[in-house]
C-alpha positions as CSV (number, residue, x, y, z in Angstrom):
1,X,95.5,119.3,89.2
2,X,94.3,117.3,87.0
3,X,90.7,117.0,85.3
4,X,88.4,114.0,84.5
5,X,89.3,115.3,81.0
6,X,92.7,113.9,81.1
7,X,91.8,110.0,82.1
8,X,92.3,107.3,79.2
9,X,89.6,104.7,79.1
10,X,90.9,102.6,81.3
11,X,91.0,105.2,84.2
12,X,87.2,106.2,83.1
13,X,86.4,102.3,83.2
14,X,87.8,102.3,86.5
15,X,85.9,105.2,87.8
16,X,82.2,104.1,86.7
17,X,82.6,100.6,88.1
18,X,83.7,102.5,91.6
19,X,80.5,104.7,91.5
20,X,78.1,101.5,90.1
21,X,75.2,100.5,92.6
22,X,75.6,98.0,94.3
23,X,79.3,97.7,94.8
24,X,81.3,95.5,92.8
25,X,83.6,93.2,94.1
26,X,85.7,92.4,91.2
27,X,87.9,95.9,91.0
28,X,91.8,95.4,91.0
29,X,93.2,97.8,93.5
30,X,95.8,98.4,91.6
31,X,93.8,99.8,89.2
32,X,92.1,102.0,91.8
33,X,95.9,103.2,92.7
34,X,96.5,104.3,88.9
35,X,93.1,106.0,88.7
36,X,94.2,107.5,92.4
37,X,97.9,109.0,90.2
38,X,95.8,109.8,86.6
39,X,93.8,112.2,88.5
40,X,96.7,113.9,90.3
41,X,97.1,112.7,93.6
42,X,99.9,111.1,95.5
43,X,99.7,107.0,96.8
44,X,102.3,106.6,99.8
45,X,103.1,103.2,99.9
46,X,105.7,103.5,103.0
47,X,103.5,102.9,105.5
48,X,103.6,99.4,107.5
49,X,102.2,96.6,106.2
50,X,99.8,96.8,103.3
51,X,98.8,100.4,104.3
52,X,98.5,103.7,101.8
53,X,98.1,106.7,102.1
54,X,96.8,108.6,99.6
55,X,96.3,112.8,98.7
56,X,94.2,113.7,96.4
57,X,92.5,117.8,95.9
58,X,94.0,118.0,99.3
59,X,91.6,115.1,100.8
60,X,94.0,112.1,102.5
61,X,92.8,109.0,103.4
62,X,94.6,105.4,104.3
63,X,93.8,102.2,102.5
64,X,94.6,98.2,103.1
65,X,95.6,96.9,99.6
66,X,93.9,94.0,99.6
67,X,95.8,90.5,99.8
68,X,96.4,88.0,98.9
69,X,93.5,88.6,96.3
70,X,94.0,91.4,94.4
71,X,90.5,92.6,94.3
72,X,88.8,95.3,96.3
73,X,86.0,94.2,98.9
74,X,83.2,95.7,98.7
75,X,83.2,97.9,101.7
76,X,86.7,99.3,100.9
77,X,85.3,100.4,97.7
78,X,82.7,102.3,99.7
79,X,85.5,104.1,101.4
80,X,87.1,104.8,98.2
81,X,83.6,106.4,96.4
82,X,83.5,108.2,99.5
83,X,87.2,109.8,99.7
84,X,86.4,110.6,95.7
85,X,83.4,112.4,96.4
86,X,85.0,114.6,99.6
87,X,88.1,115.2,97.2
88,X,85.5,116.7,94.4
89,X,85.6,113.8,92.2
90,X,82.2,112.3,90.9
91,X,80.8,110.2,88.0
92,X,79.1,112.6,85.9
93,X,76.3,110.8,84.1
């Protein structure tokens, strides 16, 4: 597993702006996705349509990449905060 320790800054810029109050709406999943495999967890993109399923501290949860804009809505980024926090993962601050 992985530690907060081990994120560059972009992974670390990525995580603040998912815990930021009120949600923002200008997040690139993708970037999500790569925070999702910095902090050592899997992203299953096999699933039908834009579905994945991701693992992470032994938490799983499925996502809708967004489409055809590439940023996250708002309440999809809720769901992500939450998944981070029930796989141990929280801004520190």
């Amino acid at each position: 597993m992985k530690s907060k320790g081990d994120l560059n800054s972009a992974h670390l810029k990525t995580l603040s702006a998912i815990f930021k109050n009120p949600a923002s709406s200008t997040i690139v999943w993708m970037d999500i996705e790569r925070l999702f495999l910095a902090l050592g967890g899997t992203v299953d993109d096999s699933r039908e349509g834009s579905r994945v399923a991701v693992s992470l501290n032994g938490i799983r949860a499925v996502f809708h990449r967004p489409h055809p804009r590439p940023c996250t809505e708002k309440g999809a980024l809720r769901s992500v905060r939450r998944f981070l926090v029930a796989a141990g993962i929280v801004e520190e601050g």
